[in-house]
BALOBA-1460 file (C-alpha; in Angstrom, 3 decimals):
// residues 369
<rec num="1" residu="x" x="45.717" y="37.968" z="45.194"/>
<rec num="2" residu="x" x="43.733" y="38.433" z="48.251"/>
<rec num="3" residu="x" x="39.808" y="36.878" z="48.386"/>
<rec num="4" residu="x" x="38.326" y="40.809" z="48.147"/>
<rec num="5" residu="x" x="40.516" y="40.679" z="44.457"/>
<rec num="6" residu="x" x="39.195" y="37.340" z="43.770"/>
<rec num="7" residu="x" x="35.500" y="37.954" z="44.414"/>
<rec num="8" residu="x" x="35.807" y="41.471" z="42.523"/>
<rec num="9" residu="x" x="37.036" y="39.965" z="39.529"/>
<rec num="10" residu="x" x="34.637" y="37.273" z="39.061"/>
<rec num="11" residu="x" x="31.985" y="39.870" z="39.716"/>
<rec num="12" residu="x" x="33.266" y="41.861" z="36.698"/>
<rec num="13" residu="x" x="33.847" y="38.886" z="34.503"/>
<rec num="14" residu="x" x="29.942" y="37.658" z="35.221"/>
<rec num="15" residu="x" x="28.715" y="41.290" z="34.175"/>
<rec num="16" residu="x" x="30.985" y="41.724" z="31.311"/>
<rec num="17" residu="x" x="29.950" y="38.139" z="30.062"/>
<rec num="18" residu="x" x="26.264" y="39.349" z="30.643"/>
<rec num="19" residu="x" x="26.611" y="42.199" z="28.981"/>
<rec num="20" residu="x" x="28.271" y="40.591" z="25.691"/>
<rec num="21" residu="x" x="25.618" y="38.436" z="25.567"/>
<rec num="22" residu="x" x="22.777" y="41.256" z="26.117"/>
<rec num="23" residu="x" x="24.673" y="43.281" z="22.524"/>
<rec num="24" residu="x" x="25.787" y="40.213" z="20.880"/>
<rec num="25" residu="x" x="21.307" y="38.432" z="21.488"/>
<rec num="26" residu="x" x="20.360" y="39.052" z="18.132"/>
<rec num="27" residu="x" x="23.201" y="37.544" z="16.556"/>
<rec num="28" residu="x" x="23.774" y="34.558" z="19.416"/>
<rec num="29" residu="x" x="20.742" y="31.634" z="18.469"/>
<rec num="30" residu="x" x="22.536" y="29.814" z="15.807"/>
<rec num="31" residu="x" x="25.665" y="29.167" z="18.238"/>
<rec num="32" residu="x" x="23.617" y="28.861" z="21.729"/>
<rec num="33" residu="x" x="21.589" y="26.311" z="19.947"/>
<rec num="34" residu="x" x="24.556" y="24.420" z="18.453"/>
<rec num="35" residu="x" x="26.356" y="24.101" z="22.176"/>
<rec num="36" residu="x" x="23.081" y="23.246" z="23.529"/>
<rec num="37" residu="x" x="22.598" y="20.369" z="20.721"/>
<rec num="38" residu="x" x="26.366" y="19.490" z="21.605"/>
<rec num="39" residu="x" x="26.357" y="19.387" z="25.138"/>
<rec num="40" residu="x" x="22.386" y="17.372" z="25.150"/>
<rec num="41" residu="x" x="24.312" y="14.605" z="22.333"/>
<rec num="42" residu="x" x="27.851" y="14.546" z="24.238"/>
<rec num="43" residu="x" x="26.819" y="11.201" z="26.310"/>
<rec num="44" residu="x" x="25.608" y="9.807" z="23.064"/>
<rec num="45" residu="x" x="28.908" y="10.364" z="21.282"/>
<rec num="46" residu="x" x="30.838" y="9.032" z="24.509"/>
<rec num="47" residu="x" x="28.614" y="6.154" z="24.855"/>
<rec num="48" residu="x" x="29.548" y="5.506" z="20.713"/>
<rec num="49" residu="x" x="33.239" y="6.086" z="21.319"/>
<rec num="50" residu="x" x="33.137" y="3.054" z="24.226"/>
<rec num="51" residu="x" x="31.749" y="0.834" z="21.525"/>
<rec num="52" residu="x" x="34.989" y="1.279" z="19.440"/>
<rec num="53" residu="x" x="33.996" y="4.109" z="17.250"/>
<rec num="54" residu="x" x="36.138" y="7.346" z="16.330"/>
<rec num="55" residu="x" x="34.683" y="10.706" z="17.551"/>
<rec num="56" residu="x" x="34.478" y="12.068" z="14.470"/>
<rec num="57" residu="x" x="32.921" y="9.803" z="13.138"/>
<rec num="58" residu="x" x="30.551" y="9.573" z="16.504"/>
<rec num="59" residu="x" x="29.767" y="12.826" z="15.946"/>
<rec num="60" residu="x" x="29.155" y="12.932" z="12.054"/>
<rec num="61" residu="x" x="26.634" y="9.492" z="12.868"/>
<rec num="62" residu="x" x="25.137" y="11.685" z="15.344"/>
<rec num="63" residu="x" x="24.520" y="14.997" z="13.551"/>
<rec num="64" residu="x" x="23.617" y="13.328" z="10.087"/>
<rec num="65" residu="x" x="20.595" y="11.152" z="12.377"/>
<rec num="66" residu="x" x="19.587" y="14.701" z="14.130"/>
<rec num="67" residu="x" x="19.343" y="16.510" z="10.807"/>
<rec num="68" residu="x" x="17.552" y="14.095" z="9.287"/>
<rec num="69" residu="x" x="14.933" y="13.650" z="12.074"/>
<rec num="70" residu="x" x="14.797" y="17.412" z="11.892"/>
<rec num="71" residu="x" x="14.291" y="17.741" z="8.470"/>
<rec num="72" residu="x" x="11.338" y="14.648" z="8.609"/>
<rec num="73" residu="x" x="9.947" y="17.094" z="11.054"/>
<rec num="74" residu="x" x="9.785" y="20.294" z="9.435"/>
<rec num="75" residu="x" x="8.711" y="18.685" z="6.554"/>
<rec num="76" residu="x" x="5.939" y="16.814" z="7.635"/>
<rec num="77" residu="x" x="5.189" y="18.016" z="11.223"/>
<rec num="78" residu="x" x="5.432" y="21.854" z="11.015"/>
<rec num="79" residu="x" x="2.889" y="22.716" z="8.657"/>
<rec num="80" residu="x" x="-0.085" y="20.863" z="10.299"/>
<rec num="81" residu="x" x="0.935" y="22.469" z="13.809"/>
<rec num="82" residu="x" x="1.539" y="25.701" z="12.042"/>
<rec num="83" residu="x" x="-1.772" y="25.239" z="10.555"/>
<rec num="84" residu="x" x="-3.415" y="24.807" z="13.786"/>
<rec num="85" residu="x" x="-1.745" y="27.283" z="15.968"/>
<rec num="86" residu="x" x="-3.218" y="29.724" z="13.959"/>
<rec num="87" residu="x" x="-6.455" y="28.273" z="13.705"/>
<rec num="88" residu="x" x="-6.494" y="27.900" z="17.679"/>
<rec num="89" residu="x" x="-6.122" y="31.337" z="18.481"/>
<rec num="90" residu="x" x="-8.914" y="32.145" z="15.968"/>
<rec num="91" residu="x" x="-11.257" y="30.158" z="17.434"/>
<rec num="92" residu="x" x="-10.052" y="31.091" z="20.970"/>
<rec num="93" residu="x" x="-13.001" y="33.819" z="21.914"/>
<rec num="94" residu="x" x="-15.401" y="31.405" z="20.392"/>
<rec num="95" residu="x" x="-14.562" y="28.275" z="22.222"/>
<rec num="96" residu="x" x="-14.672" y="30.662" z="25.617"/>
<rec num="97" residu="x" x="-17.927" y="31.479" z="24.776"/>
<rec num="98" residu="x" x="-18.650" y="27.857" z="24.175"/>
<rec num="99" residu="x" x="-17.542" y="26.760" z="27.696"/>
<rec num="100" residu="x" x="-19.722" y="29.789" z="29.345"/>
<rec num="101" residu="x" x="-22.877" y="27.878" z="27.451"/>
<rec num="102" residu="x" x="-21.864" y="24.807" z="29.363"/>
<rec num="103" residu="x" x="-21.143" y="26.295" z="32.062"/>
<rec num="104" residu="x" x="-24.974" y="27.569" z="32.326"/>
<rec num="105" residu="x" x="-26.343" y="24.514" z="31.487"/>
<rec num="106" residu="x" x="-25.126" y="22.389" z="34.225"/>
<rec num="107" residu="x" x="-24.128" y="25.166" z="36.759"/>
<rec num="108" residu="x" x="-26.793" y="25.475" z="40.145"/>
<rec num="109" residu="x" x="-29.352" y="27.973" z="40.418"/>
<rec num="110" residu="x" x="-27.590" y="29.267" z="43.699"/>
<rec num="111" residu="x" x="-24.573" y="29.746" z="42.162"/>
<rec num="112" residu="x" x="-26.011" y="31.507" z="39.400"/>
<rec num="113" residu="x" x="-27.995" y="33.719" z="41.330"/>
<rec num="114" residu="x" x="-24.300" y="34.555" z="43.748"/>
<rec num="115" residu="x" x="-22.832" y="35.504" z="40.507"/>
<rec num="116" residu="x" x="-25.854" y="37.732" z="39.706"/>
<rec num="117" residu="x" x="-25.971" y="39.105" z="43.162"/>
<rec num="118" residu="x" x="-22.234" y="40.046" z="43.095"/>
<rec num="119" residu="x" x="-22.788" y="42.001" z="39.889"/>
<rec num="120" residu="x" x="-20.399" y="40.679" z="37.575"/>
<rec num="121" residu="x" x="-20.949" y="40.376" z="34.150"/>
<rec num="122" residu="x" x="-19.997" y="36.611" z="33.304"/>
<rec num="123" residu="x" x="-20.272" y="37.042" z="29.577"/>
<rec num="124" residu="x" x="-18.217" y="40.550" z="29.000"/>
<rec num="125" residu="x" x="-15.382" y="39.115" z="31.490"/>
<rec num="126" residu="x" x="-15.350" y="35.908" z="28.939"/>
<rec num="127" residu="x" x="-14.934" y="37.618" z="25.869"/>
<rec num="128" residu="x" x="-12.380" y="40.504" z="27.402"/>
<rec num="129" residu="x" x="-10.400" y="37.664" z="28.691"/>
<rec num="130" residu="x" x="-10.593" y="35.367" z="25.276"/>
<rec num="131" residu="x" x="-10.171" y="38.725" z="23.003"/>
<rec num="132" residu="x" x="-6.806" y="39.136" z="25.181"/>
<rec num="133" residu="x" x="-6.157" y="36.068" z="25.151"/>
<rec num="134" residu="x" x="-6.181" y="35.908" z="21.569"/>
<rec num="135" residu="x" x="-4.288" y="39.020" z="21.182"/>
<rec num="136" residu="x" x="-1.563" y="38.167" z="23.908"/>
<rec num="137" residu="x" x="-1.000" y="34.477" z="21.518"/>
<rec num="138" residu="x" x="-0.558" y="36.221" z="18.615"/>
<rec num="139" residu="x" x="1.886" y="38.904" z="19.998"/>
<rec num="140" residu="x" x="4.038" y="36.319" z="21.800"/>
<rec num="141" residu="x" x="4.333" y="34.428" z="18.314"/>
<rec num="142" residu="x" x="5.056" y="37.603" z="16.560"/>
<rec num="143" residu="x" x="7.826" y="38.477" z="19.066"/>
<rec num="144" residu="x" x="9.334" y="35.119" z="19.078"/>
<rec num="145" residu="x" x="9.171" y="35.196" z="14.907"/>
<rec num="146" residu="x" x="11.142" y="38.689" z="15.052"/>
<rec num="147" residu="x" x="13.547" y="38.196" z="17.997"/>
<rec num="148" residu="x" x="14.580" y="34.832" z="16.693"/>
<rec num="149" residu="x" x="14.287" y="34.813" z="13.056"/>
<rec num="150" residu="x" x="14.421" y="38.568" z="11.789"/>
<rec num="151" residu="x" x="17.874" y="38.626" z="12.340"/>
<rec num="152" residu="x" x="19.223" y="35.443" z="11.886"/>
<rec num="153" residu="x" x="16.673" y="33.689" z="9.305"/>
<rec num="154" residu="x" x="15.627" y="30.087" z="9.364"/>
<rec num="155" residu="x" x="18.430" y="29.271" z="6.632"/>
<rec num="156" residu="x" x="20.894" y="30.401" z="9.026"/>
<rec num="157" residu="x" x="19.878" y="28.492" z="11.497"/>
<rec num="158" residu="x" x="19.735" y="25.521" z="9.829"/>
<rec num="159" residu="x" x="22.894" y="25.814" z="8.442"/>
<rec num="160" residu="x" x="25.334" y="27.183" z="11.322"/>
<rec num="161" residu="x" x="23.855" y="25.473" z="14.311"/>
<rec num="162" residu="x" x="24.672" y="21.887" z="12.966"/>
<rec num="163" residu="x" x="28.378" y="23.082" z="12.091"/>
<rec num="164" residu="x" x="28.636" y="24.639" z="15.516"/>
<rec num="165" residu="x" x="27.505" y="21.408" z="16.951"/>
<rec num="166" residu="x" x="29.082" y="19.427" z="15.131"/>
<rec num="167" residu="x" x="32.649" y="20.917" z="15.994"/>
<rec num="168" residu="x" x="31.896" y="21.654" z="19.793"/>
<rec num="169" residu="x" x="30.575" y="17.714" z="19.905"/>
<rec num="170" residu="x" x="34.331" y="16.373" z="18.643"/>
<rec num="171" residu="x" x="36.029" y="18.879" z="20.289"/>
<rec num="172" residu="x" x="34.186" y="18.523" z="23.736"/>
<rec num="173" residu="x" x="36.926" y="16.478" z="25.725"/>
<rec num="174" residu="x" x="39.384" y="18.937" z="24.731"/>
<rec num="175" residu="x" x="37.879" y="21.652" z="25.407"/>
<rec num="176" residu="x" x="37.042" y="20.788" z="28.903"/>
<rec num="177" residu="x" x="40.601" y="19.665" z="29.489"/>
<rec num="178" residu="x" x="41.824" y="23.247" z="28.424"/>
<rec num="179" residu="x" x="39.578" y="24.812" z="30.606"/>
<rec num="180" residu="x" x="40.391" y="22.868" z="33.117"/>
<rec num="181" residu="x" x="44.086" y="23.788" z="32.743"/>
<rec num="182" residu="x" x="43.794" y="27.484" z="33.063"/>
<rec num="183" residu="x" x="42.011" y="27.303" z="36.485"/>
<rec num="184" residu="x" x="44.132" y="28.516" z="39.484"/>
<rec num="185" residu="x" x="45.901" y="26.053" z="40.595"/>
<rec num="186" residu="x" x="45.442" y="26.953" z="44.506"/>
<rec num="187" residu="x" x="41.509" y="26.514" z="43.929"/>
<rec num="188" residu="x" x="41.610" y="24.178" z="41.438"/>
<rec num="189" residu="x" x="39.713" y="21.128" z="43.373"/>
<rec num="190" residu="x" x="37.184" y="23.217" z="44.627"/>
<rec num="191" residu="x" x="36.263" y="25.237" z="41.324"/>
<rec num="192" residu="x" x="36.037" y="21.371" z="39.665"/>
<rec num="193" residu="x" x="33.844" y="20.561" z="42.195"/>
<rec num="194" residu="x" x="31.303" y="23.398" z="41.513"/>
<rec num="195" residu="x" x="31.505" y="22.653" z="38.088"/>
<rec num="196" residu="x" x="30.762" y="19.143" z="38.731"/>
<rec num="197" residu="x" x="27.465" y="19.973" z="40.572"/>
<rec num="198" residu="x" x="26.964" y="22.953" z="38.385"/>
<rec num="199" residu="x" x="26.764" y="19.884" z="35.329"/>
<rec num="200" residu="x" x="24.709" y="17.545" z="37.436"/>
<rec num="201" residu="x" x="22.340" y="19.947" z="37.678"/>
<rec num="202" residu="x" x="22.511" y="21.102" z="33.971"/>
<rec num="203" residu="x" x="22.406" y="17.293" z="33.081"/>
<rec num="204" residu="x" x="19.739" y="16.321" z="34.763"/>
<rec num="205" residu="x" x="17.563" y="19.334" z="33.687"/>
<rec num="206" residu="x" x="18.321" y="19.950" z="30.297"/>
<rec num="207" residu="x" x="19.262" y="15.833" z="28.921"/>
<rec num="208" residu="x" x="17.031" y="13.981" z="31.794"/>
<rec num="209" residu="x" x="14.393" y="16.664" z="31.654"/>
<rec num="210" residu="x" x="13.994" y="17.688" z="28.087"/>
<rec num="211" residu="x" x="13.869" y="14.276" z="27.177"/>
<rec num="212" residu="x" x="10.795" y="13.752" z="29.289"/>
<rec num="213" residu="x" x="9.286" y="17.294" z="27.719"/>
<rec num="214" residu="x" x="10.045" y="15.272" z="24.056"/>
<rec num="215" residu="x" x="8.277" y="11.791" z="24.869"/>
<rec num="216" residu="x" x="5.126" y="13.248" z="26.840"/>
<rec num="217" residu="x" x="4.658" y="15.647" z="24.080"/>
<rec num="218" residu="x" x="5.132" y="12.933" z="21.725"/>
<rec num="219" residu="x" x="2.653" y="10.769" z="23.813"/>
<rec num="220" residu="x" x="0.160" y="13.718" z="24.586"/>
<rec num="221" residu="x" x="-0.065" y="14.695" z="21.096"/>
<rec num="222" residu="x" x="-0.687" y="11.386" z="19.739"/>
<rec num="223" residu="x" x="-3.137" y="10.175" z="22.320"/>
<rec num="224" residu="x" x="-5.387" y="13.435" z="21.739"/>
<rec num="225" residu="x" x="-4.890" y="13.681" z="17.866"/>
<rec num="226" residu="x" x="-6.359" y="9.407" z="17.868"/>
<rec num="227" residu="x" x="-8.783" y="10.446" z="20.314"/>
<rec num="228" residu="x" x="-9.919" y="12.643" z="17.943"/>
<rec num="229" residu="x" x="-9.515" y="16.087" z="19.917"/>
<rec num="230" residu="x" x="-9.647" y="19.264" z="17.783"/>
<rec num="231" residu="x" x="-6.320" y="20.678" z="17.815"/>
<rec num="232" residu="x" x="-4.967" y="17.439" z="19.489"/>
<rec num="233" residu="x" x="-1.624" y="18.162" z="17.725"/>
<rec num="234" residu="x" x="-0.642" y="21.531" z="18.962"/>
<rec num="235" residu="x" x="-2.315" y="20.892" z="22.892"/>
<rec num="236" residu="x" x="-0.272" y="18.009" z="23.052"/>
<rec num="237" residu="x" x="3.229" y="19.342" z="21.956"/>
<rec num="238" residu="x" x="2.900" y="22.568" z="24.070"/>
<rec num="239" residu="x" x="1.621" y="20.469" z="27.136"/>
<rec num="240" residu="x" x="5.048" y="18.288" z="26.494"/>
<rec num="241" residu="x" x="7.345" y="21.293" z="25.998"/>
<rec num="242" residu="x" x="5.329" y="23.214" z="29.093"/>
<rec num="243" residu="x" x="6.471" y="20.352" z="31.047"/>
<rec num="244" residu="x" x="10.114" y="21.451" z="31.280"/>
<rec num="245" residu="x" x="8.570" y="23.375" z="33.966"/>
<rec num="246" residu="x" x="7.356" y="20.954" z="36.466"/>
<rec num="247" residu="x" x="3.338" y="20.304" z="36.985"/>
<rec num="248" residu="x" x="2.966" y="23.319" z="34.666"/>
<rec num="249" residu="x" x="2.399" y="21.468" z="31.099"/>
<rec num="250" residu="x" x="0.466" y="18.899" z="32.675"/>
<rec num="251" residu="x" x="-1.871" y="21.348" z="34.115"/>
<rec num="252" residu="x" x="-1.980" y="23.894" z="31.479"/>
<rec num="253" residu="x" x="-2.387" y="20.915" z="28.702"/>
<rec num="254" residu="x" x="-4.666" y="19.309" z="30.587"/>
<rec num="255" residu="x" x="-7.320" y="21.944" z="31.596"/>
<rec num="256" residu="x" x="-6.781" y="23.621" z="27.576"/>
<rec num="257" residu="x" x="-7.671" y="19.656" z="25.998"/>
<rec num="258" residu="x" x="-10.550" y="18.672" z="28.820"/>
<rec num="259" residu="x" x="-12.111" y="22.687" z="28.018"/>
<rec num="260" residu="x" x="-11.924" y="21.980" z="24.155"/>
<rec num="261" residu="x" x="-12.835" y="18.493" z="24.700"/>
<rec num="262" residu="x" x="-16.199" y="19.705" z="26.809"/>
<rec num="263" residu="x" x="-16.685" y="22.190" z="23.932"/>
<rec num="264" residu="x" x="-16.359" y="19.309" z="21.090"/>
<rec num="265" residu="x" x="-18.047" y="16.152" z="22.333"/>
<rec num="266" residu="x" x="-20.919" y="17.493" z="25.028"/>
<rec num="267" residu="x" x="-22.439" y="15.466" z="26.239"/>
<rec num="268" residu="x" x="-20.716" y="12.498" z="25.293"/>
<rec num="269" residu="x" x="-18.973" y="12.039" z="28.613"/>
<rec num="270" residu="x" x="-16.980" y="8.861" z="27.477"/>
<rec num="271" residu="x" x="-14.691" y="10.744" z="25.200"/>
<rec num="272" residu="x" x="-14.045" y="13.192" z="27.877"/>
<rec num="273" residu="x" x="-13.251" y="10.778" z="29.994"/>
<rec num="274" residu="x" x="-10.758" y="9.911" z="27.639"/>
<rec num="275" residu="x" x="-8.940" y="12.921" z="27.349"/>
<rec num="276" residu="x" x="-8.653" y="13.287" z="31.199"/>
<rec num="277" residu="x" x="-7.478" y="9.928" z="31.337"/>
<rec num="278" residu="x" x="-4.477" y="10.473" z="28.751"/>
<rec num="279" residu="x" x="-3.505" y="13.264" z="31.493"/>
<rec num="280" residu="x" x="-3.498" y="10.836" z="34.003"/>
<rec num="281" residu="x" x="-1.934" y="8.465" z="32.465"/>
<rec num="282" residu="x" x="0.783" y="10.866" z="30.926"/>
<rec num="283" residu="x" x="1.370" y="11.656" z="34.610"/>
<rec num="284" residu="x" x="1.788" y="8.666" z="36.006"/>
<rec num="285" residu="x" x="4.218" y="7.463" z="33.460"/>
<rec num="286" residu="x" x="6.459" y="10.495" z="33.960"/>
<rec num="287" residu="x" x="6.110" y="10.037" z="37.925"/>
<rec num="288" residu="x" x="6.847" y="6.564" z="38.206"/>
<rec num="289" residu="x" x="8.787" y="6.082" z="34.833"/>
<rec num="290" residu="x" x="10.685" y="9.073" z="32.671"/>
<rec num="291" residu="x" x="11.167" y="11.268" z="35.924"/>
<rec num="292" residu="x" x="13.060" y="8.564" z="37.912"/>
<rec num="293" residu="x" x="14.790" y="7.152" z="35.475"/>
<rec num="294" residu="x" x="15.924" y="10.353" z="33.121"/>
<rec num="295" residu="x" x="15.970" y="13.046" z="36.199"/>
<rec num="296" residu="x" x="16.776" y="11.665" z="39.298"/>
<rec num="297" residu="x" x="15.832" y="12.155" z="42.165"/>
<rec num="298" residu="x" x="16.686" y="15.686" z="42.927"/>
<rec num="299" residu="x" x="18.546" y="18.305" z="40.398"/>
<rec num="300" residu="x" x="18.155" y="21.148" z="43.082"/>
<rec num="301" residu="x" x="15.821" y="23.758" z="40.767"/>
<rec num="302" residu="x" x="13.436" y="24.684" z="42.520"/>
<rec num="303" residu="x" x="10.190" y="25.463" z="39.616"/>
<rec num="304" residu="x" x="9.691" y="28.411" z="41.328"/>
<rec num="305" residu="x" x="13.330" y="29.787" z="40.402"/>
<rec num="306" residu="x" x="13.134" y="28.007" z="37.365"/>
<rec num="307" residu="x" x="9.862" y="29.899" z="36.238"/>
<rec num="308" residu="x" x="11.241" y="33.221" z="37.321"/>
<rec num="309" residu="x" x="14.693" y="32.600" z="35.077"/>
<rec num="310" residu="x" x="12.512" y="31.350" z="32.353"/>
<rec num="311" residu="x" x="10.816" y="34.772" z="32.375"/>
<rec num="312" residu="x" x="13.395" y="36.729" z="33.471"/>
<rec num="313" residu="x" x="16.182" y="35.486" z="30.862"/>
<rec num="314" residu="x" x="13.242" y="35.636" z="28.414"/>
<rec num="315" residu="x" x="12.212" y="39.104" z="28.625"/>
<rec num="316" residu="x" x="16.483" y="40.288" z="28.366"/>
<rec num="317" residu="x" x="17.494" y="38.093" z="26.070"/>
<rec num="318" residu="x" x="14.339" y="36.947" z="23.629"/>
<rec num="319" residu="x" x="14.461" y="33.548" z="22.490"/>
<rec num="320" residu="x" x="18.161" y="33.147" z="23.054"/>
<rec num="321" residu="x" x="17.340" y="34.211" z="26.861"/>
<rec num="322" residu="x" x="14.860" y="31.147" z="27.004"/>
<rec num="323" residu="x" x="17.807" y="28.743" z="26.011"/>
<rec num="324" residu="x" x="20.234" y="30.572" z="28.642"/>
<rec num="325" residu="x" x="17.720" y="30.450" z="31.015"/>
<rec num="326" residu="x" x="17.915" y="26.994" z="32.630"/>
<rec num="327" residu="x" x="21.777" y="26.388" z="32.245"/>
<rec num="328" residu="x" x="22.221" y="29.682" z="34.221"/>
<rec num="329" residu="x" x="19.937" y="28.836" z="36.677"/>
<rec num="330" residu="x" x="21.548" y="25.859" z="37.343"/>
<rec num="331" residu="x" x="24.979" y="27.357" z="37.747"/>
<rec num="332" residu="x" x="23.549" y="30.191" z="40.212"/>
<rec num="333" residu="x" x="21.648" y="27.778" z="42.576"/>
<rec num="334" residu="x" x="24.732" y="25.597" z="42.882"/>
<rec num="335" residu="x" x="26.813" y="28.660" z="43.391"/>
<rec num="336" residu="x" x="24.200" y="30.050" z="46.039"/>
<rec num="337" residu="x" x="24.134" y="26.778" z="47.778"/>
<rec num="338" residu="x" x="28.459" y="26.660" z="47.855"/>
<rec num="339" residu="x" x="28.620" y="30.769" z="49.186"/>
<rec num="340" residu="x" x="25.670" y="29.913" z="51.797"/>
<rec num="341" residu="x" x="28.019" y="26.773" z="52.695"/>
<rec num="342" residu="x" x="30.439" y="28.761" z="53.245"/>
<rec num="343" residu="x" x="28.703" y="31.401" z="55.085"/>
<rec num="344" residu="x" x="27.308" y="28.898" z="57.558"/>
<rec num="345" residu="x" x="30.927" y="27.946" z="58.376"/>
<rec num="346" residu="x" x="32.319" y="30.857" z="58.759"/>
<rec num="347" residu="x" x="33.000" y="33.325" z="61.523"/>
<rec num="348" residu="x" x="30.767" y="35.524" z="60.452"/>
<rec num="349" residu="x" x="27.780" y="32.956" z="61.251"/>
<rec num="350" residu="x" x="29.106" y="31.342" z="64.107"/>
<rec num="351" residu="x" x="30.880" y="33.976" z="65.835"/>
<rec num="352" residu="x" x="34.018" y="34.766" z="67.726"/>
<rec num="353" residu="x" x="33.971" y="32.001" z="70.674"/>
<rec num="354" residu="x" x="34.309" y="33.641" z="73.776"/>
<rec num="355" residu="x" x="37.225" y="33.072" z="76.287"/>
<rec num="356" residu="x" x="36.217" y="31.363" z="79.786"/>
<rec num="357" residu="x" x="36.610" y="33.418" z="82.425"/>
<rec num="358" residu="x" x="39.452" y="32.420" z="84.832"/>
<rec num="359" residu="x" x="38.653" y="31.464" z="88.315"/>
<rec num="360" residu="x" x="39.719" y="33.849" z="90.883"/>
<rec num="361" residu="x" x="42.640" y="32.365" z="93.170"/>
<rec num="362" residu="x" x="42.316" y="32.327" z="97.130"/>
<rec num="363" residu="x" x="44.871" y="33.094" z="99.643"/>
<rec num="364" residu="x" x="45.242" y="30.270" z="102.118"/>
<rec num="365" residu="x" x="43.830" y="32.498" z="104.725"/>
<rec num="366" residu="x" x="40.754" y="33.213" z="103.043"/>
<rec num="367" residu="x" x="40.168" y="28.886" z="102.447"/>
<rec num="368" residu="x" x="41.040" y="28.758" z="106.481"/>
<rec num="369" residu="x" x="38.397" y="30.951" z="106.969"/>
């Protein structure tokens, strides 16, 4: 099969396998969420094997520890954040409304009279952008209740994603050996070591880096809800999960709590300071601490990219789309970086080197001369 054949085929494979998953989206969380769950608690189970233990057994300890951690969660965790999710985007306009009060107080006459000179209307562009702000909160929670749940129900999920998990987790080594058997044997080193950087980059995103999102949000969220921070509890976990993308949930979290904050406890300055120093402490811990150890140093996604899949995937897909999103990313930036390898070693980059030109020969009479 020539390289023209090759490179056609894999084209049509990638689109039919994109397609599948487009008509298949509604039906696809339970199982993306049990290979994702498999493939995040596969060092775990190899780590348990090492010490003696059986995989099956590995993987039943495993999944019996993850559902009940689960279940303490719904139990006891989603309500409260439930509870204040909805009572944040209530009070949304309100608190905006709050800040431009502050903002009056302790703003400069100069600026004040700039913003008066320029004509716009502070107070309407407030409560336009907290009404849509408001809206925009609810819809995204609406669309994420019927993409993900309508169609496969909570029951469902809770149900098939540990079974999936549970057999891709014993199964994993043997799995990967039979895919690794029906690659073609004339590209077969090359192709494992794509894959290789393909999971390096996976594994340090999705394990290094979602365990980071899972201990600042478990950090942020505690800090703020003893500081005493109204809605503490929901600012913290999103500014955790937000952190998948990088400098994004610290900023995002951090500007939402300190605007709240000013809101709550003006003009006691001390317990602001407090909530802009759980930022900065949350940040240095995952700089010098979670990032280098968990991470690495470099996983080659750039946030950029990584926002754009996010969104990308996202709108497609739904809520499955946002678990595709990173994995795929991955796998196309390594696959980028191997063709533009290739390309800069190829003829078509470096060009056709040119033949020296041959020096003339003289006749003796003409060196006499």
């Amino acid at each position: 099969m020539t390289l023209q054949r090759q490179v056609t085929f894999w084209i049509i494979a990638f689109l039919v396998l994109i397609l599948v998953l487009w008509l298949l989206s509604p039906i696809l969380l339970p199982f993306i969420a049990g290979l994702v769950l498999a493939y995040f608690l596969d060092p775990v189970a190899d780590a348990l094997e090492r010490l003696g233990l059986p995989r099956i057994a590995a993987t039943a300890v495993i999944l019996l520890l993850s559902i009940l951690a689960l279940v303490l969660i719904v139990l006891l965790i989603v309500p409260i954040l439930g509870d204040q999710i909805v009572k944040f985007a209530g009070d949304l306009p309100s608190l905006m409304q709050s800040l431009l009060a502050r903002f009056n107080d302790v703003a400069p006459q100069w600026m004040k009279d700039a913003i008066a000179r320029s004509g716009t209307d502070i107070q309407a562009s407030i409560s336009d952008i907290a009404g849509r702000a408001a809206g925009w909160t609810a819809t995204l929670l609406a669309s994420i209740w019927s993409g993900g749940m309508a169609l496969v129900n909570i029951l469902s999920l809770m149900i098939v994603t540990p079974i999936v998990a549970f057999y891709l987790l014993a199964d994993w080594d043997r799995l990967v050996a039979k895919v690794d058997s029906w690659l073609p044997r004339d590209h077969a080193e090359e192709i494992r070591a794509i894959f290789n950087d393909i999971n390096a980059a996976m594994a340090g995103f999705i394990r290094g880096q979602g365990t980071v999102c899972l201990l600042l949000g478990l950090f942020y969220a505690l800090a703020l809800t003893v500081a005493g921070l109204k809605f503490g509890l929901v600012i913290g976990i999103g500014a955790g999960l937000l952190s998948f993308i990088p400098y994004v949930g610290a900023l995002v979290g951090g500007v939402v709590a300190i605007g709240v904050g000013l809101v709550q406890f003006w003009p006691d300055f001390t317990s602001i300071a407090i909530i802009i120093g759980i930022f900065a402490v949350g940040q240095f811990i995952e700089g010098n601490f979670l990032s280098p150890k968990l991470v690495g140093s470099s996983i080659g996604l750039h946030p950029v990219w990584l926002m754009f899949a996010l969104f990308a995937f996202g709108y497609v897909f739904g809520f499955v789309g946002l678990l595709l999103a990173v994995p795929l990313a991955a796998a196309a930036g390594v696959l980028v970086r191997f063709a533009l390898n290739k390309y800069l070693g190829s003829k078509l980059y470096r060009g056709v080197p040119r033949e020296m030109p041959t020096p003339r020969k003289t006749s003796v009479r003409n060196r006499a001369k």
